[in-house]
MARMAR-617896 format. One line per field, with one value per residue: residue number from 0; residue in three letters; x, y, z of N, C-alpha, C in turn. Coordinates in steps of 0.001 Angstrom, whole numbers, m for minus. Each point is the difference from the previous one (the first is absolute). Layout:
<rs>
resi: [NUM_...]
resn: [ala_...]
nxx: [X_...]
nyy: [Y_...]
nzz: [Z_...]
caxx: [X_...]
cayy: [Y_...]
cazz: [Z_...]
cxx: [X_...]
cyy: [Y_...]
czz: [Z_...]
</rs>
This chain:
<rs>
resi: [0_1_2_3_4_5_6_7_8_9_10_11_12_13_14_15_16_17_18_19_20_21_22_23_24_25_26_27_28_29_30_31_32_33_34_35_36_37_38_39_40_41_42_43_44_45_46_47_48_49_50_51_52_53_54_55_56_57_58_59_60_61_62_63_64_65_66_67_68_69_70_71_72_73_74_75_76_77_78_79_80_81_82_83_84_85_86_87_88_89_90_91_92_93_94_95_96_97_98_99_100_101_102_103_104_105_106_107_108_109_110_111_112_113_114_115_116_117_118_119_120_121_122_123_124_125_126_127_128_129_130_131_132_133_134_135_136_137_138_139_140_141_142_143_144_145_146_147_148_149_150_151_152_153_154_155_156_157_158_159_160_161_162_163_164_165_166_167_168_169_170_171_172_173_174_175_176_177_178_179_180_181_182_183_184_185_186_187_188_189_190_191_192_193_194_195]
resn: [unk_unk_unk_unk_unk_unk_unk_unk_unk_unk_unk_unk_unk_unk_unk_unk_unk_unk_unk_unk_unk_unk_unk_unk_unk_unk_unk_unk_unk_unk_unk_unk_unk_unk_unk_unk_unk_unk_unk_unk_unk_unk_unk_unk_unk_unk_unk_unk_unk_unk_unk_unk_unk_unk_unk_unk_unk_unk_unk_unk_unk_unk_unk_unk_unk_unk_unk_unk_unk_unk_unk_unk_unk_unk_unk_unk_unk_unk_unk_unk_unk_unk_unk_unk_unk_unk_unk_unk_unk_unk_unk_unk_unk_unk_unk_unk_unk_unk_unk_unk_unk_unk_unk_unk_unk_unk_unk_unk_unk_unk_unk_unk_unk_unk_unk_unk_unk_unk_unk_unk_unk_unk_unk_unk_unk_unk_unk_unk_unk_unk_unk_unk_unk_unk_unk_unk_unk_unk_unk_unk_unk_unk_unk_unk_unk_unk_unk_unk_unk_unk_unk_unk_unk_unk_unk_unk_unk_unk_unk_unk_unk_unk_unk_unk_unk_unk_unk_unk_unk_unk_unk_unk_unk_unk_unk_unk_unk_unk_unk_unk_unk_unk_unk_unk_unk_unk_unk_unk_unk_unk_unk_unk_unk_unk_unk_unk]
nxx: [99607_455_426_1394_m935_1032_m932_m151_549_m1135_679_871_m1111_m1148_737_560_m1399_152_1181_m457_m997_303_904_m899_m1184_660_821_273_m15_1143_m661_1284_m667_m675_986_m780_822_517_6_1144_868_691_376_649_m933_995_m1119_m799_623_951_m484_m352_1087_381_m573_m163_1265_m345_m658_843_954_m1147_294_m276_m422_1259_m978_1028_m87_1282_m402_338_376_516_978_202_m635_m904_477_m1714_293_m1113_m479_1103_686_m512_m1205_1120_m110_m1023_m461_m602_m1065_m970_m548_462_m91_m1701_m327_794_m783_m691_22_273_m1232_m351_1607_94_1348_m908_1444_785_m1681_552_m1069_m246_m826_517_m108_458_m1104_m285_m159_m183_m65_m996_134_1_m1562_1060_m1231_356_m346_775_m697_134_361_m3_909_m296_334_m1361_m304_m1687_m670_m427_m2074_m1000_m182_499_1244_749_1148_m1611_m178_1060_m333_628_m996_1307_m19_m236_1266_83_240_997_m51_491_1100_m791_m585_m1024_m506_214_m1154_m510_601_m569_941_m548_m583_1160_525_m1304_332_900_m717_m1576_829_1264_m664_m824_1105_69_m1203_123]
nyy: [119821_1557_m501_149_m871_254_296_23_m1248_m127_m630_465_1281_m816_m782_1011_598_m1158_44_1742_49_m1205_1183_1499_m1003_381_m449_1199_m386_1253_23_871_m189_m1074_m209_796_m740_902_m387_m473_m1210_m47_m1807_758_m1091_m798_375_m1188_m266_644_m302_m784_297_708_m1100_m1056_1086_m405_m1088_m861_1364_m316_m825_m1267_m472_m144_m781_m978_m134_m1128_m238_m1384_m542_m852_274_m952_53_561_m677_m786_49_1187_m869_745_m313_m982_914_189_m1321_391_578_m860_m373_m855_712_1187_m202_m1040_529_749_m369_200_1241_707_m876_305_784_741_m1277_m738_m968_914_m283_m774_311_600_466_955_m227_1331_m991_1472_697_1138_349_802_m1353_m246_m432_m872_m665_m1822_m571_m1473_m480_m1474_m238_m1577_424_m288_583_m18_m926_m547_1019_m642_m147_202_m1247_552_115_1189_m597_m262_216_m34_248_m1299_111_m875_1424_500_m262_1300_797_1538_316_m781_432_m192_824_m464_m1286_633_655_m1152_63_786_809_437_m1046_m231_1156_15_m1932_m643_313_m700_m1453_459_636_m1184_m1043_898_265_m1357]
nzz: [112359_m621_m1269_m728_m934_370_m1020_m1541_267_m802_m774_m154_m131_m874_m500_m172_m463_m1221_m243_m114_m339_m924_m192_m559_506_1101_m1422_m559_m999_49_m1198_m609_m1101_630_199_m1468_m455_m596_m1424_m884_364_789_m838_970_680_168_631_m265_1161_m532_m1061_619_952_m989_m739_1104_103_m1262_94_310_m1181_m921_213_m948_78_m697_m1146_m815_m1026_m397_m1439_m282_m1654_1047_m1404_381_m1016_1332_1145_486_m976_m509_1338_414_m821_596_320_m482_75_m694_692_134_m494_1112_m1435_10_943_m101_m1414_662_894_m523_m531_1194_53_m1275_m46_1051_252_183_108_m12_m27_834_799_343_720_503_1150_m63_1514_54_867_m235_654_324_1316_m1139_671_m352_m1019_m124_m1189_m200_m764_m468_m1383_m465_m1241_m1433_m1299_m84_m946_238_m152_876_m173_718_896_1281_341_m154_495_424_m1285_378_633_m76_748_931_264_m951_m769_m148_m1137_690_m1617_91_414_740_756_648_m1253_m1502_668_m20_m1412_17_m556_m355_m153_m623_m882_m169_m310_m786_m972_m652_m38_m845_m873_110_m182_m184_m649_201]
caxx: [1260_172_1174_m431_1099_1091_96_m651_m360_m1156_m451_616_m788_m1332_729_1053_m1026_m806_722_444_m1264_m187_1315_201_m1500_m112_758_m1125_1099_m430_983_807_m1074_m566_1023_542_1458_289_1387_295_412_1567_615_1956_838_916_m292_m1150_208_74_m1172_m983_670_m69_m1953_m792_327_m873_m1362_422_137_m1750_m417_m294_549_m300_518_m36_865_155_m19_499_293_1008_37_1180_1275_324_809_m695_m704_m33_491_m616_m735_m755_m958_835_1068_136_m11_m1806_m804_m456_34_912_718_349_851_1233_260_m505_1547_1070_34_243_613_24_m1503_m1165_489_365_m408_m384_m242_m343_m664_452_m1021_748_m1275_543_m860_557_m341_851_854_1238_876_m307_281_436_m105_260_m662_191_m841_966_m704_1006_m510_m315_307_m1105_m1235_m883_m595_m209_56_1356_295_1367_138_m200_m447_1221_558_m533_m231_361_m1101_m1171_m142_m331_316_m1471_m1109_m336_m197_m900_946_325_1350_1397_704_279_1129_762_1208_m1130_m375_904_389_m826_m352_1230_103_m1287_467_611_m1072_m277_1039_m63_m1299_m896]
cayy: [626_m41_100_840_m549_534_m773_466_m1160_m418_m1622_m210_212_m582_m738_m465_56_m1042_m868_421_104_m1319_172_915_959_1044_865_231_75_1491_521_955_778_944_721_1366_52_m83_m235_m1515_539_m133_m873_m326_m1062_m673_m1525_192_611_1405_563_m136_1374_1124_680_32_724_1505_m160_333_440_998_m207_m1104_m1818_220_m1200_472_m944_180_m1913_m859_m763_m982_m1249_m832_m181_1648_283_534_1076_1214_127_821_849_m588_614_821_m389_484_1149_m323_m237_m1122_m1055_217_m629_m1420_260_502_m1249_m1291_m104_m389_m1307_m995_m1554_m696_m1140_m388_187_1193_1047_410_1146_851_1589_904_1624_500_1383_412_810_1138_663_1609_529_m206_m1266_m611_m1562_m7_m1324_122_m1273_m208_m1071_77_m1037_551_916_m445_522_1135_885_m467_917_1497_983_44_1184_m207_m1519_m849_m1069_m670_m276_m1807_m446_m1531_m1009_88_m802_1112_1566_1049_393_m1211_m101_705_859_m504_m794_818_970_m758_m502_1095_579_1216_m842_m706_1156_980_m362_742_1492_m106_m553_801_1360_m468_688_1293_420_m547]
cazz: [m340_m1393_m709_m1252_m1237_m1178_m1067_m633_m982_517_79_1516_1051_26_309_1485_855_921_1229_1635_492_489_1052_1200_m184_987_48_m826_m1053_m1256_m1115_m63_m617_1095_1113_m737_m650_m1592_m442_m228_1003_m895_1012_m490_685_m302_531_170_944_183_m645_929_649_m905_m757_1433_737_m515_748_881_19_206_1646_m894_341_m1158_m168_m1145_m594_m1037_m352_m1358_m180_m243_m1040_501_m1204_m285_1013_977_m347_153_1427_680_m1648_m595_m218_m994_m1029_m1300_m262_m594_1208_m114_m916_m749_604_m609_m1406_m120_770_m896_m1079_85_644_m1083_m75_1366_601_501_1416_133_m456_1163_m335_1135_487_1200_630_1632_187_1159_1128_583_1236_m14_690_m566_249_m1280_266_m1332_m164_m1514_m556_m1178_m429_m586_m973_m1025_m487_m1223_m1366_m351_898_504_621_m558_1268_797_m623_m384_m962_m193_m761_m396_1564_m131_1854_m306_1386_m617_m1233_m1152_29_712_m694_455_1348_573_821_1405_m40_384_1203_1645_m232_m1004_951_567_765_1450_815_736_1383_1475_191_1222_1442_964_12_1009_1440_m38_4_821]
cxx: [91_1357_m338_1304_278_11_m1167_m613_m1232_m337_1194_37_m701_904_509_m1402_m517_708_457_m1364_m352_1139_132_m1337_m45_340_m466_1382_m556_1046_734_m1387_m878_221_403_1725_m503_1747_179_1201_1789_364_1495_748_630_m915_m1671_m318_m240_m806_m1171_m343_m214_m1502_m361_563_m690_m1334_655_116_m692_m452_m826_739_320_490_443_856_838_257_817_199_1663_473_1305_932_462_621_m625_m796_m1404_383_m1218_m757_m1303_m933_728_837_88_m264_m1845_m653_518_495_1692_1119_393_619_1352_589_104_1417_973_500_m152_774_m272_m1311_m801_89_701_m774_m630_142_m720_m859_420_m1177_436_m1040_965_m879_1388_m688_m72_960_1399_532_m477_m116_m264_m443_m349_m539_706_m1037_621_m963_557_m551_m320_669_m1045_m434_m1345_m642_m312_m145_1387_412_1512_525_m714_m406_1433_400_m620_177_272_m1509_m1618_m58_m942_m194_m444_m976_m1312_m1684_m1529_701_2_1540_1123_568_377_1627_1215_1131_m1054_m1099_709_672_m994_m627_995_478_m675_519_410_m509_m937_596_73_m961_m1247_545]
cyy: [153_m200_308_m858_585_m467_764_m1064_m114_m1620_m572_847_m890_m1345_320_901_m1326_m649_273_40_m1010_m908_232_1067_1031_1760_899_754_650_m156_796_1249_357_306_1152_m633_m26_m263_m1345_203_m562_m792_32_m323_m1274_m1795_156_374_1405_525_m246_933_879_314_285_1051_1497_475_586_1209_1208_m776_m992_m1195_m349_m1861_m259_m1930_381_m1363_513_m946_m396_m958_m567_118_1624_437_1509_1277_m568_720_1950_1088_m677_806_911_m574_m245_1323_447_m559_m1835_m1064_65_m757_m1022_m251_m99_m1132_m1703_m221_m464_m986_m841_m1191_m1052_m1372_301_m179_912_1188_686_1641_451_979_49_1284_m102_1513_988_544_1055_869_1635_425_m1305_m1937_m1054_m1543_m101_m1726_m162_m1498_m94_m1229_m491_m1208_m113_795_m820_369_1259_m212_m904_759_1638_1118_761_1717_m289_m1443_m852_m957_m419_m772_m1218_135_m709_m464_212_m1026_605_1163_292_472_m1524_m67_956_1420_m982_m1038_1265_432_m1365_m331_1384_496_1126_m535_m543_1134_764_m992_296_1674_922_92_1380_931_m244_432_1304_533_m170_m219]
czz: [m1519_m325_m1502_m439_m1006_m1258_m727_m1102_752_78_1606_978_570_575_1826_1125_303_768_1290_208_1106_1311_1127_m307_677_m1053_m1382_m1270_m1132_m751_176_m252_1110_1081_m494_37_m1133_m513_488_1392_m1171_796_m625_690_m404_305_388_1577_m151_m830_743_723_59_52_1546_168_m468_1235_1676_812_577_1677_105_819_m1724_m373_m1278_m365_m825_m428_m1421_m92_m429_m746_299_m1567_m967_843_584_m1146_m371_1192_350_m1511_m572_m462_m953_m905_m1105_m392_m513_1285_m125_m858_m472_1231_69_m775_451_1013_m608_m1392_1060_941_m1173_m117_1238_m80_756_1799_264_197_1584_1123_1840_100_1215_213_1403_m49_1056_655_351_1298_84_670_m135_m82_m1220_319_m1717_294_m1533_m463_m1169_m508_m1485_m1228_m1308_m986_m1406_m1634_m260_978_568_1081_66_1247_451_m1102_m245_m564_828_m809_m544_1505_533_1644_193_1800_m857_m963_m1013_299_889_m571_m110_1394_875_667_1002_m66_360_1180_735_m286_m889_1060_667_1402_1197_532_862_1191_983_594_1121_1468_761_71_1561_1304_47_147_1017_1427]
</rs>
């Protein structure tokens, strides 16, 4: 069976291929790109839910089993932000995010600095039917940058079940514990019920 992840990030392509691979071997997972989608897709949804939504339903659309995430990060003393802007919230890539993350957790202690990833995977259907499952994973946000691996904030992002960064971290460690990891096992499940 094919599906077409909705997504044009290539490191959480490569990412959310090894974990359905290893999920769900039966099943064979295309980029937007070679599924021919071109163009970024527009998430203006209100909740990582519905941005989820939204990207799977492009694929869909074309007659696609279409799958898609959407993740962030959760700062308890930002009252949840970056939240669903994360990959935008500064307005730069990556780095410029930490930066802008990192000022404005400055004053904030050390205990306060506690923090979350959310990923709600979806599966859209052509013929309309939707499933949804959402992982989290939780830890605090460093002063600096540790490690070189992971992407977006992981080298600020302290794993309280790893006891160090995701940049830290192997891929295998990460996925068994990341919000991406626990969303695409339970996700698997119900894809399962359905599919098989």
């Amino acid at each position: 069976m094919k599906f077409v992840l909705a997504s044009n990030n290539k490191k959480k392509i490569t990412e959310l291929r090894a974990i359905l691979s290893s999920l769900l071997p039966e099943c064979e997972v295309m980029s937007l790109k070679e599924a021919g989608i071109e163009g970024d897709i527009e998430e203006n949804g209100a909740t990582f839910e519905e941005n989820s939504i939204i990207k799977a339903s492009v694929p869909a659309k074309l007659g696609y089993i279409g799958i898609a995430d959407d993740s962030g990060l959760c700062v308890d003393a930002l009252d949840g932000a970056p939240g669903i802007y994360s990959a935008r919230y500064s307005g730069g890539g990556d780095q410029a995010n930490i930066e802008k993350l990192l000022k404005e957790l400055d004053p904030v202690p050390e205990q306060q600095r506690t923090a979350k990833f959310v990923c709600v995977m979806s599966a859209v259907f052509p013929d309309g039917r939707i499933i949804t499952a959402r992982g989290e994973t939780y830890g605090v946000i460093l002063r600096e940058q540790r490690g070189e691996d992971g992407f977006g904030y992981d080298p600020v992002f302290y794993s309280t079940d790893l006891n160090k960064t995701f940049a830290e971290a192997s891929a295998d460690e990460k996925n068994k514990v990341s919000h991406r990891g626990r969303a695409l096992t339970l996700f698997s499940e119900k894809l399962k019920g359905i599919i098989c």
